[in-house]
C-alpha positions in Angstrom: 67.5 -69.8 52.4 64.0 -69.3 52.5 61.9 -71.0 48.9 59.8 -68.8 47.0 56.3 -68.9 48.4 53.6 -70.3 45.3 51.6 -67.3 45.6 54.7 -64.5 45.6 56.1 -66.5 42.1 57.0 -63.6 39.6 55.1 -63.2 36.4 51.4 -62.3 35.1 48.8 -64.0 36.9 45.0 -64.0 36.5 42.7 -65.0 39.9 39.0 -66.1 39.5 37.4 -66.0 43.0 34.5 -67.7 43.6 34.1 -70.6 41.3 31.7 -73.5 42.1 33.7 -76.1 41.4 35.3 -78.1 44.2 38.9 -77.4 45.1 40.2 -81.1 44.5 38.7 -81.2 40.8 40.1 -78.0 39.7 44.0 -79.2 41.1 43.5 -82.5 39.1 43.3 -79.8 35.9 45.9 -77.9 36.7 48.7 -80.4 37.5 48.2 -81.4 33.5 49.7 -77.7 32.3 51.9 -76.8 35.5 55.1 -75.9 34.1 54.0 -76.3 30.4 54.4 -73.9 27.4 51.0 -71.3 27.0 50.3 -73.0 23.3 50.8 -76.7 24.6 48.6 -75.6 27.6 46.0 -74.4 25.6 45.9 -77.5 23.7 46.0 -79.5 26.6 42.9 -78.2 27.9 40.8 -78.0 24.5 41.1 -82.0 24.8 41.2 -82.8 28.4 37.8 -84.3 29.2 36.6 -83.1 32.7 34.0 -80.0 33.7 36.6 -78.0 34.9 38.8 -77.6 32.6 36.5 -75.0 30.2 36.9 -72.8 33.1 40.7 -73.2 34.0 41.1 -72.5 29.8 39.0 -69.8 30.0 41.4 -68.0 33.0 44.8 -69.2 31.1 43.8 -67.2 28.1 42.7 -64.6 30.6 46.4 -64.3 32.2 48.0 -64.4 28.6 45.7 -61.6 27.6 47.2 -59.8 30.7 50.7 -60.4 29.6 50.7 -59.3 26.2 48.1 -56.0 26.9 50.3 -54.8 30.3 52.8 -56.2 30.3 54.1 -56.4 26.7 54.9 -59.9 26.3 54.5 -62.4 23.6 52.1 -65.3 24.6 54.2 -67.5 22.4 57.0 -67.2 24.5 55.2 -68.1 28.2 54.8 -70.8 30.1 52.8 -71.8 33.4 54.7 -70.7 36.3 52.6 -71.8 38.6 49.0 -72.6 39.1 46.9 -73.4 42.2 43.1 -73.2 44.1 42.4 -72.6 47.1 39.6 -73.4 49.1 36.6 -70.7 48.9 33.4 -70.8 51.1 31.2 -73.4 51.5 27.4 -72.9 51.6 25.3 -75.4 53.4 22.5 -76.8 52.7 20.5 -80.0 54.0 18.7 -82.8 52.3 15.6 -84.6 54.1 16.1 -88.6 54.6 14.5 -91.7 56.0 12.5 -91.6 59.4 12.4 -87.5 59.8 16.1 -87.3 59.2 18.5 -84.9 57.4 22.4 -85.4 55.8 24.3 -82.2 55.7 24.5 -80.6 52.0 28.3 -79.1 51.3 28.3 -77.0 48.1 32.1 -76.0 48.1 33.7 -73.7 45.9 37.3 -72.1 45.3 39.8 -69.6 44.0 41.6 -70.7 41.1 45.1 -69.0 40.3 47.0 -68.8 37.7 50.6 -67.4 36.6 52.5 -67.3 33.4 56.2 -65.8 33.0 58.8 -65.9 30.6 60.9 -68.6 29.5 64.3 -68.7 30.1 66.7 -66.8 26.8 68.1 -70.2 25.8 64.7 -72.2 25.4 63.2 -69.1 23.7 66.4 -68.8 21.6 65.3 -73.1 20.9 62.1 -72.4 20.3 62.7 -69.3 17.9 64.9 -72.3 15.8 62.4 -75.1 16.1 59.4 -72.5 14.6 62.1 -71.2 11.7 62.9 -74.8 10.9 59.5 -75.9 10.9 58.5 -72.7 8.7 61.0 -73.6 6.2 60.2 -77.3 6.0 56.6 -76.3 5.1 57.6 -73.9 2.8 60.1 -76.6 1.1 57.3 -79.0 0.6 54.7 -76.3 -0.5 57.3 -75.3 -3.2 58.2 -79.0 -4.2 54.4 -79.2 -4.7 54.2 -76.8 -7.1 57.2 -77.9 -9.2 56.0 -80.9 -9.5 52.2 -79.6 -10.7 54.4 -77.4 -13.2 56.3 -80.8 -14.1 53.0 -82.9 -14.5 51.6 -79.3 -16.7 55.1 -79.4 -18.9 54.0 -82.7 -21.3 51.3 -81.0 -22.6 52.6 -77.6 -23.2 55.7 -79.5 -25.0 53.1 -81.6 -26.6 52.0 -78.1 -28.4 55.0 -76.7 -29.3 56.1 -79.8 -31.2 53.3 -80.2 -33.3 53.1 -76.4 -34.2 57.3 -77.3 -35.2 56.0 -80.0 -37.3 53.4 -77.7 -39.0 55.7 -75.3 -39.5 58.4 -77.5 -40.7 55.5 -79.3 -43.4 54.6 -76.1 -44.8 58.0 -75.1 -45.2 59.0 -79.0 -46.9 55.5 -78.3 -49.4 57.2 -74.7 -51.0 60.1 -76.2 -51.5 59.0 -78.7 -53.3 56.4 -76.7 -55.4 59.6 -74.5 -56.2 61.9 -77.6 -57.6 58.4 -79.0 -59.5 57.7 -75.3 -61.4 60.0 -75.6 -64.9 62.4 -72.5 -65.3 61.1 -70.3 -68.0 63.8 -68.3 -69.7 63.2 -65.0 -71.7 63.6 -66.7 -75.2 60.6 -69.2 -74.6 58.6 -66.0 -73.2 59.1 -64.5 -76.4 58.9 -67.2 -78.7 55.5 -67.7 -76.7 54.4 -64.5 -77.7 54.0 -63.2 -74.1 56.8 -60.6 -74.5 57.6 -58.8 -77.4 61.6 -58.5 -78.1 63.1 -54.9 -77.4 63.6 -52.6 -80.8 66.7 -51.3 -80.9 67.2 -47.9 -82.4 66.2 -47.9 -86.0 64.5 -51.3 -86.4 61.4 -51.8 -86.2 59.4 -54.4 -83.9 57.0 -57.0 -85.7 54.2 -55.8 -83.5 54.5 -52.1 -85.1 54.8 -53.9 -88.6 51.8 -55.8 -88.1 49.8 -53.0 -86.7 50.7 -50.9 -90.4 49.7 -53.9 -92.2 46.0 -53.9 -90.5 45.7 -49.9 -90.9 46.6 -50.4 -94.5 44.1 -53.0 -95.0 41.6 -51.3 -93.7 42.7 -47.9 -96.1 42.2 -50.3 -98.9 38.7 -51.6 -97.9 37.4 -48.4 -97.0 38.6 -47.0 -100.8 36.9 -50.5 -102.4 33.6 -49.7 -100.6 33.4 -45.3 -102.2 34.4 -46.6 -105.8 31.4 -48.9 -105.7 29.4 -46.8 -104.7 30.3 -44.1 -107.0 29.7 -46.6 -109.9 26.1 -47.3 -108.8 25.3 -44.0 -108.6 
């Protein structure tokens, strides 16, 4: 059974042609993400410190942008299928040395390749549970957060409410005992006080109404005193 040639591997690929970079630099780049997940690829390459791999990032989000646009796949769910550079043409050029000579000037270049396909169901189905599990952790520790910021906020709120009780409850103590100070007054020591006048029954007559006759009748007599002195001066 004949193996599945590297360049007739299945998937979404993205070629750049051309590149001048040698061929043997660009291979020690891609052997770090060959057969790794797009988003650890990525990563890889953001920190890998050599010139090519800017480039080799650059075509990887290239081939993922292929994938999702045509081909309707989800970069998340990708990996590197395969990844390789070929040799491209050479230009030469020559540098003059000692004694009239010159050395031979090889500025190489190549095609870099690159493929991503589609994970296999049961590592998607893993990584589906691994994303959930880490969604709900964070969400678990953002909502413990914020009970405890409500739990460190409680005291104080609490702190209120008791003291308006204890206002309350002080104002409340106060009228009470104004109410059991006050003496009780009962209608007989109002009247006897004056303040009220006792209620005439039918046919008797109230001492305010007696009193009242007395001071008219006084007055009668005066007024009578004051003409018959009067007359006797004239």
């Amino acid at each position: 059974m004949t193996a599945t040639k590297t360049n007739e591997r299945p998937g979404t690929r993205a070629q750049l042609r051309n590149s001048s970079i040698a061929a043997n630099k660009v291979r020690e780049v891609l052997d770090l993400i060959r057969g790794v997940e797009y988003d650890r690829a990525a990563d890889i390459l953001t920190h890998t410190d050599r010139g090519a791999a800017p480039v080799v990032a650059k075509l990887l989000h290239s081939a993922a942008a292929n994938a999702e646009h045509n081909d309707g796949l989800d970069p998340r769910e990708l990996f590197v299928a395969t990844c390789y550079a070929d040799e491209g043409t050479t230009l030469k050029r020559w540098r003059p040395r000692a004694r009239g000579r010159a050395t031979r000037i090889r500025k190489r270049s190549c095609h870099i390749t690159i493929v991503l396909a589609r994970m296999p169901d049961e590592k998607i189905a893993r990584r589906r549970a691994r994303v959930a599990a880490e969604a709900a952790d964070r969400r678990a520790r953002r909502v413990a957060g914020t009970r405890r910021r409500d739990a460190a906020d409680a005291p104080a709120a609490t702190t209120d409410e008791r003291a308006t009780e204890a206002v309350e409850e002080l104002i409340a103590s106060v009228a009470d005992a104004r109410e059991a100070a006050a003496p009780e007054v009962e209608e007989t020591d109002v009247v006897a006080a004056g303040a009220v006048e006792p209620y005439a029954e039918e046919g008797e007559v109230a001492e305010s109404d007696v009193a009242e006759s007395d001071v008219a009748g006084a007055e009668d007599a005066d007024e009578t005193t004051e003409d018959a002195t009067e007359e006797d001066g004239n």
